[in-house]
N, C-alpha and C positions, 0 to 999 in steps of 0.2 A: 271395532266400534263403527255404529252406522253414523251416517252423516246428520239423522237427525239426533242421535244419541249425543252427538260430538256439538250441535246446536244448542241440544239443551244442557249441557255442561256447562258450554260457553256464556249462557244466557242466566246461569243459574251463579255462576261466578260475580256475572256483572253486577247484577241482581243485588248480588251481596252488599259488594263494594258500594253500589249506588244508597242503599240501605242507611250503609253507612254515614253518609253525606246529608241524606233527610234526617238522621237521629239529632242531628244535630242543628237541626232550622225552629227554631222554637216561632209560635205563632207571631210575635212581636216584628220578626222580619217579613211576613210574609207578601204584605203589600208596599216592602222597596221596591225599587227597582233605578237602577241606577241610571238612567238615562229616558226620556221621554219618549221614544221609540220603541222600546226594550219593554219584556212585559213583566210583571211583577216576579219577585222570587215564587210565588206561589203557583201564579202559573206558570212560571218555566219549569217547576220541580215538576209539577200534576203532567205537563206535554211531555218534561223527559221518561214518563212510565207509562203515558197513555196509548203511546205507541208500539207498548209492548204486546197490547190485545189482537193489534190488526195482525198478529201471527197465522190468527184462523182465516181469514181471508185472503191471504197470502199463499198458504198451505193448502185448502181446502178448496178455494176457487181458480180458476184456469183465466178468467175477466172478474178485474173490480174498477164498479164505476163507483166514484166518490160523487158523492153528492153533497156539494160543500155549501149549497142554501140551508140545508138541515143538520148540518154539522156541528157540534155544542161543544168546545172543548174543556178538559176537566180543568177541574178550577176547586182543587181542594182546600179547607178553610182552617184546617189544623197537621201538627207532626202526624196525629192520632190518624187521618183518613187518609195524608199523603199514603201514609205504609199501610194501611187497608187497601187502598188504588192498584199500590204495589204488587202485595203478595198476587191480590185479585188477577192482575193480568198476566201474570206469571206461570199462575198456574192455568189460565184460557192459552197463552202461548205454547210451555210447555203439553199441555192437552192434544193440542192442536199439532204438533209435531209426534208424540207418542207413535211408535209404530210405524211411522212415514218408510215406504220404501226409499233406496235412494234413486230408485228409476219414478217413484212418485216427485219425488224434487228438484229432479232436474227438467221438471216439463216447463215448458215454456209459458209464462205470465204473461199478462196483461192490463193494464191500466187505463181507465178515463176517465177526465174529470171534465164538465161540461159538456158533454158530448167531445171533444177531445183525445187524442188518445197521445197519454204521456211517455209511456213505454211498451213495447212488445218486444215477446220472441227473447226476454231474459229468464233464463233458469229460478223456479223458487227459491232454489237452496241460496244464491245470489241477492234476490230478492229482498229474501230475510236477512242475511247478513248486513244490506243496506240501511231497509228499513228498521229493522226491528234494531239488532248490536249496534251497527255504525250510529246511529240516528240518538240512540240511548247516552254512547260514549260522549259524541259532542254536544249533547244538551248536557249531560252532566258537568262536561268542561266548563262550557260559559256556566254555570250555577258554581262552580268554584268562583268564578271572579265574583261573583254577586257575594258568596259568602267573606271571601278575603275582603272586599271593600266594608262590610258588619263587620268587621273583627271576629270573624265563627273560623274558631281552628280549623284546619281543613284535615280529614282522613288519611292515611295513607292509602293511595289507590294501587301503583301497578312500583311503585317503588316509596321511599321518604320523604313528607314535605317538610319545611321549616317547623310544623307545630309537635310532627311526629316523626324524629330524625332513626329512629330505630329504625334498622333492616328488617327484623319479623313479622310476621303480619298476621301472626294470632294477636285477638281482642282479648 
């Protein structure tokens, strides 16, 4: 298995699981948010998948400068478009990795934002796992406590929580 095969397993897993967590946010919760600093449930769910798009620029590009004056982040307004958001960048990620050699992925990245340069000289394959997986798991994290504090049962993710004490993790 190539390394970007082995990406998009991984990514298609998550996917799921994350899936799983949005089925369950019905529009009523969508502009909690538990603390004044904290951004709504809605947009923390819309930022934990929007992230998943910047795959192609990650993969395809050698330098990305963000341009964060024209930056709009999603801000979905139902369950219904969260998991349209979803599938959407899923399938731009996956896309975007399809095919990768693994000597295409381990070239060296680059990042600016402001004129700035945040990071160099890190491997894509790195890259992606950062941004794209790492960056999905712990937005999804903090979106559990927002759901536990609603009272929204929480999923089963990488093993049992309190709402779904079963080991299986077929639906």
């Amino acid at each position: 298995m190539s390394t970007a095969e082995a990406l998009i397993f991984e990514l298609n897993q998550e996917i799921e699981t994350t899936k799983r967590h949005f089925s369950r946010i019905e529009a009523e919760h969508f502009e909690y948010k538990p603390h004044e600093k904290s951004m709504t449930m809605g947009q923390l769910a819309g930022h934990t998948v929007e992230s998943v798009a910047w795959a192609g620029d990650i993969v395809n590009l050698d330098v990305f400068e963000l341009d964060m004056e024209n930056y709009k982040p999603a801000e979905p307004t139902s369950q219904e478009e969260l998991l349209e958001l979803t599938d959407k960048n899923l399938k731009i990620a996956a896309d975007a990795l399809q095919g990768k050699s693994d000597e295409e992925l381990v070239k060296p990245w680059k990042m600016i934002v402001g004129g700035k340069t945040i990071m160099e000289e890190v491997p894509k394959a790195a890259v992606f796992r950062s941004f794209i997986l790492s960056h999905l798991i712990h937005h999804r994290g903090q979106l559990t406590v927002y759901m536990r504090l609603c009272d929204i049962p929480l999923p089963k993710t990488y093993g049992p929580t309190a709402d779904e004490p079963e080991m299986d993790f077929v639906d």
